[in-house]
N, C-alpha and C positions, 0 to 999 in steps of 0.2 A: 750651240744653243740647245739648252735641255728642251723638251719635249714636251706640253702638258697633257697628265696625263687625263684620260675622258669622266667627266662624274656621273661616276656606274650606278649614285644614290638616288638620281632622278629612275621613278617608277617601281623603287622598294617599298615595299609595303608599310615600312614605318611613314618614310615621305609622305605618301597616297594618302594616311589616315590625317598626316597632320594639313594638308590642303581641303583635306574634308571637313576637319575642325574649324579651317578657316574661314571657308564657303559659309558655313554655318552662323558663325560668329556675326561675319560681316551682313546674311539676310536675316538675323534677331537686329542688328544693330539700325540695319532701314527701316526697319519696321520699329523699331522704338521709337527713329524720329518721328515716324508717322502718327505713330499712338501716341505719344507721351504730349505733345502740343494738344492734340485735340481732347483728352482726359484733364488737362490742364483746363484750356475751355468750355469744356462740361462742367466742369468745378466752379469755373469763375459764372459762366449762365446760371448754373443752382443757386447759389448765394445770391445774386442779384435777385432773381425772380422769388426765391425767402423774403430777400428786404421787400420788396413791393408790395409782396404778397400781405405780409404781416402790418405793413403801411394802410393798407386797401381798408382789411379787416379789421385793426385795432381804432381805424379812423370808425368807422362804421361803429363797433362796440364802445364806444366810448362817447361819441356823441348820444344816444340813447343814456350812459350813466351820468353827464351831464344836464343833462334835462330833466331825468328825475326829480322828484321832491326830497324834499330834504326831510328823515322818518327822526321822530325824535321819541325816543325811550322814556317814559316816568318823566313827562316834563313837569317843569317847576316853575310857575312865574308868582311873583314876590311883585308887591304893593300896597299904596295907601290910598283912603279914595280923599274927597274935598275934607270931609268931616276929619280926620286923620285916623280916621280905623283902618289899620290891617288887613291886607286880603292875600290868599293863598288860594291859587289855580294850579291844581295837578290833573292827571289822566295817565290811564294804563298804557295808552303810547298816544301819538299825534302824527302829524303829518303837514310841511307848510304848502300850500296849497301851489300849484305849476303858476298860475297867471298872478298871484298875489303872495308875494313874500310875507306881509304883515297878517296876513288868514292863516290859523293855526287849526285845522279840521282835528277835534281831540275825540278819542273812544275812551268811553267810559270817565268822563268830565267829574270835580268833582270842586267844589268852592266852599271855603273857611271866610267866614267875613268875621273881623273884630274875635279873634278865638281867645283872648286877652281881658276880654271887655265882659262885664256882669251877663251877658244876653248874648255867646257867638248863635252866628247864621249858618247856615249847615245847607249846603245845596249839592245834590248829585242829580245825574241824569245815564241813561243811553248814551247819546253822542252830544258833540257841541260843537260850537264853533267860535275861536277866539279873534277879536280883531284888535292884535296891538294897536294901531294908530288911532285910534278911536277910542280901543279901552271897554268893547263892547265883548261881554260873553252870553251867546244866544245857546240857550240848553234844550234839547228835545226828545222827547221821548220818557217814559217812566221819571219824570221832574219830583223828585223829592224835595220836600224846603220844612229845617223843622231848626226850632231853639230849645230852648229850657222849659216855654210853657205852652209852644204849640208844635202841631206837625201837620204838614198838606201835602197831599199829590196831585201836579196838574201834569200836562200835557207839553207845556212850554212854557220857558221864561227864558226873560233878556236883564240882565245884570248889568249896570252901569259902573265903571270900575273908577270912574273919575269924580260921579256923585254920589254912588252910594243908594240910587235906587234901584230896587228890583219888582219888575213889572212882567205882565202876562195877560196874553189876550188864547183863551180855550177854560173849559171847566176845569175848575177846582176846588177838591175836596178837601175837608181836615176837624179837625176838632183842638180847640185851645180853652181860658180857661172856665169862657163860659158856657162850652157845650158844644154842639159840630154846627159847621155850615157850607155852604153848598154855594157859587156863584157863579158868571161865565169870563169873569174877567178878575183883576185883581193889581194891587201895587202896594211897595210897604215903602214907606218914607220917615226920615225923622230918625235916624238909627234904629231903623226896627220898631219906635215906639206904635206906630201909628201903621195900622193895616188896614186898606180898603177893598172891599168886594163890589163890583158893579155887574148887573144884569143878570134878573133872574135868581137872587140872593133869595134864596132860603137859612132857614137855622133851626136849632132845637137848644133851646137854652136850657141849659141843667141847674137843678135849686141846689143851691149851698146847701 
């Protein structure tokens, strides 16, 4: 029976490094299990608490741009009243109001009636307010109203889009083609033909 012989390689110094490589190997490799689940976990908790997060906050920002009003640029509303004259409502921008879709709050308001017709109506203001369902535009502030043979500035007027009358209760001044006059109230009916002044009517009639 041969003899075996003893392994003299155990505790040579190449051995020793390579058990020390081992050692090594095998405490990165526990600790990787250790780390690597829980950095997994940290990754998957971030993205969840992103989604929420973003959930929370875009609910919030977004309810506020839903509620807003709706701003409208150069609007443009097109119509005709009972008479069949033409009417043309624009403004430098608008805005429909939060509790009434059909209220149209307009800056710088401005109305064509009949611009077609021997006699258009010519109406600007400050601000106004339009009310689709009704057909009513109430003008306030700096109220210009002028055609081919007259011009006034009052205070306020309300425009009826459906009859065609334009009426106002505050003073109003102008001059048409028989000279200036002055009253506290006023309304033009008839296609324009026919203007009336109430309370307080002054005038100065000018000689041919």
């Amino acid at each position: 029976m041969t003899a075996l012989a003893p392994d003299r390689s155990f505790g040579h110094p190449a051995h020793t490094e390579a058990m020390t490589r081992w050692r090594r190997r095998s405490v990165l490799i526990r600790r990787l299990r250790v780390i690597l689940p829980a950095l997994i976990a940290a990754i998957v908790l971030g993205l969840v608490g992103t989604v929420v997060y973003r959930s929370v906050v875009g609910a919030d920002q977004a309810a506020p741009e839903e509620d807003a009003p709706i701003r409208l640029v150069n609007p443009r509303f097109l119509g005709r009243d009972d008479q069949g004259r033409s009417f043309v409502i624009t403004a430098a921008s608008a805005v429909r109001a939060e509790d009434d879709y059909q209220r149209v709050i307009m800056d710088r308001p401005a109305l064509v009636l009949d611009e077609d017709g021997p006699s258009p109506i010519r109406l600007s203001a400050a601000s106004g307010v339009y009310h689709e369902e009704d057909g009513l535009l109430k003008l306030q502030g700096g109220v210009r109203l002028n055609d081919q043979e007259a011009a006034f500035e009052t205070a306020a007027a309300t425009f009826d889009t459906a009859t065609g009358v334009l009426e106002g209760e505050g003073l109003i001044t102008g001059a048409g083609p028989l000279g200036e006059i002055t009253a506290k109230s006023y309304g033009v009916y008839d296609k324009g033909e026919r203007m009336v002044f109430k309370g307080g009517v002054r005038g100065r009639i000018q000689p041919n």
